[in-house]
C-alpha positions in Angstrom: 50.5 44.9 -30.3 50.7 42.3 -32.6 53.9 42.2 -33.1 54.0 41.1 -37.1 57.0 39.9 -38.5 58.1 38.1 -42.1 58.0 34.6 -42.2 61.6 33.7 -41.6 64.2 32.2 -44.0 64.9 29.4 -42.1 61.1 28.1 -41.8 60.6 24.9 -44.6 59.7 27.4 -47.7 56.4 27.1 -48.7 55.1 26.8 -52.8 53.2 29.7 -53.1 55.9 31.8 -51.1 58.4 30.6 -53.8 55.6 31.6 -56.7 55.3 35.2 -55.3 59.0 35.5 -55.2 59.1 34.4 -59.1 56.1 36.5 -60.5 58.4 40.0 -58.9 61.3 38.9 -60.1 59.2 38.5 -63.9 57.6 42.1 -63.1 61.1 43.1 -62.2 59.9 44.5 -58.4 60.9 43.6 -55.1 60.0 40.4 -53.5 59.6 40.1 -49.7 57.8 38.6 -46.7 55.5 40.5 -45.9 54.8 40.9 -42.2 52.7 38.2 -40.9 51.1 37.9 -37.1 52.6 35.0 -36.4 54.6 34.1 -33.4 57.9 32.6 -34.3 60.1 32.8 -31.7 58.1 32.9 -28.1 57.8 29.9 -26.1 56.2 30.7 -23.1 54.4 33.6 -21.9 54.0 36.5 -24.2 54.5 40.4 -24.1 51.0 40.6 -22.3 51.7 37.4 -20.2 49.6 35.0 -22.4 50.9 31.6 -22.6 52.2 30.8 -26.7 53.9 28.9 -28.7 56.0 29.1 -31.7 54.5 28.6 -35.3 54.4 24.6 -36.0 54.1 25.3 -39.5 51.1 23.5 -39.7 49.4 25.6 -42.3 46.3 26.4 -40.7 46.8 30.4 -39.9 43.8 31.2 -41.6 41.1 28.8 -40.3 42.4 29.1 -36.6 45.5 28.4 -35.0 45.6 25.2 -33.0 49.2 25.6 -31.4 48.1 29.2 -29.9 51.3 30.8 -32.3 48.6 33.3 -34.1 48.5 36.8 -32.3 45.1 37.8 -32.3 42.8 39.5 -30.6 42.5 36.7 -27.6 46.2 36.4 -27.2 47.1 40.3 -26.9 44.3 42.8 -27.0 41.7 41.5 -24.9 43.8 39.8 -21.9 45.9 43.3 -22.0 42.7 44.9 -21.9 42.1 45.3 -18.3 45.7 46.5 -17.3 43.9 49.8 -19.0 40.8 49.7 -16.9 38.7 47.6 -19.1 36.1 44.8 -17.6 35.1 41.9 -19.9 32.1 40.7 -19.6 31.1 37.4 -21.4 28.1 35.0 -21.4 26.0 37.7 -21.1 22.8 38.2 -22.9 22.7 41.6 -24.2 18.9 43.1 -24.6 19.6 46.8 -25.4 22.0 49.1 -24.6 20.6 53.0 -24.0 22.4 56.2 -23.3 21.2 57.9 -19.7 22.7 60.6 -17.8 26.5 60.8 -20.4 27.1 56.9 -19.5 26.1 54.0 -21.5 23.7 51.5 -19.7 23.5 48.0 -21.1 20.4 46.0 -19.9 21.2 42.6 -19.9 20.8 39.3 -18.1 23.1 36.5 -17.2 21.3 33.0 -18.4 21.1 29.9 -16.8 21.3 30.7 -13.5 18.0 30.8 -12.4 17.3 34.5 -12.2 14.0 33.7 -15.1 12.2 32.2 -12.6 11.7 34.8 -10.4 10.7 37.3 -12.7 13.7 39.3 -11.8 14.3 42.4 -13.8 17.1 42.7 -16.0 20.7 43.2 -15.0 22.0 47.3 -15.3 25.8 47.8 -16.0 26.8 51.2 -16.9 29.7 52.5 -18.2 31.8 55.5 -20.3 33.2 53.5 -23.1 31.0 50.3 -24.4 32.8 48.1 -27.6 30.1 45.8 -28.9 31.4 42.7 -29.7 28.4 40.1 -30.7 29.7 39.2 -34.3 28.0 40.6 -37.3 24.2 39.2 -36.6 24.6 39.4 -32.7 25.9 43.1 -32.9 23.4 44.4 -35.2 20.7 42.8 -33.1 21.3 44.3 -30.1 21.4 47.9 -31.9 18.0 47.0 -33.1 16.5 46.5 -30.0 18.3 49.1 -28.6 17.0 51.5 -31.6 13.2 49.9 -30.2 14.2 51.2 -26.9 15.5 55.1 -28.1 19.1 54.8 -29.2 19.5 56.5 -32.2 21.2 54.5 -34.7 21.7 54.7 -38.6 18.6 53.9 -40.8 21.3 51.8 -43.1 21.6 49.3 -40.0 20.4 45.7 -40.2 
C-alpha cells in the first residue's frame, strides 16, 4: 500500500547515500537503496485516487513532505479506507468509548456548533471495529476516561 521503492540512480546522489555505499564496500557487504516510501514516478492521481506528485528532492521526507510525494498514511490508507466500509470521523471530541451489547459505543460530541448550550447529551456512535487515533496523549486520555466509565484497560496505561 505504500508502495516503497529505492531511491533511483538517476535522482542528484545525495552525501550520506554516497557514505553508506563506502562504509559496505570497507566491510566488504552489499550496498543498496533501501526501499523508501517515496513517490518517484506519479504525477497525478495515485493507486487510491489521491492527487501526488513526484519527489522534488527537496530533502524534507522526514519533517513532512510539502510536495505531497511521501506515501503515508493520508495519501493511501485512510482515503482508501472507506472503499472497505470504513467511516472517518474527525473533529470530534471523544469522551469515552464503552463496550455494550458486542459493539463499541463512542460517546462523543462535535464542538462548536452550539449543541453546549442546550445541555444536550452527548453524541452515541456505535460500531464493530473502533481504531483510536488521538496521538499518544489524546489516545491514552480517552482510554482513561473510558477506564472511569468501565472499559477494562491495562493498569500499565497512562
Amino acid at each position: 500500500m505504500l508502495k516503497p521503492n529505492p531511491y533511483p540512480e538517476t535522482m542528484p546522489e545525495f552525501p550520506k547515500l554516497r557514505a553508506l555505499q563506502e562504509s559496505a564496500q570497507h566491510l566488504g557487504q552489499k550496498f543498496y537503496r533501501p526501499p523508501i516510501n517515496v513517490n518517484f514516478t506519479v504525477e497525478g492521481a495515485n493507486h487510491v485516487g489521491v492527487e501526488q506528485h513526484k519527489c522534488t528532492d527537496c530533502g524534507d521526507c522526514v519533517t513532512g513532505c510539502n510536495y505531497a510525494a511521501k506515501n503515508t498514511l493520508i495519501m493511501n490508507y485512510l482515503p482508501d479506507a472507506p472503499n472497505h466500509g470504513a467511516e472517518i470521523f474527525t473533529e470530534v471530541s471523544v469522551r469515552w468509548i464503552e463496550r455494550k451489547n458486542n459493539q463499541w459505543v463512542i460517546q462523543c460530541e462535535v464542538p462548536g456548533v452550539g449543541r453546549e448550550q442546550f445541555k444536550a447529551p452527548l453524541l452515541a456512535i456505535t460500531a464493530d471495529v473502533v481504531v483510536l487515533d488521538a496521538r499518544t496523549l489524546g489516545s491514552t486520555e480517552i482510554l482513561l476516561r473510558s477506564a472511569q466509565h468501565g472499559l477494562a484497560v491495562s493498569n500499565q496505561l497512562g
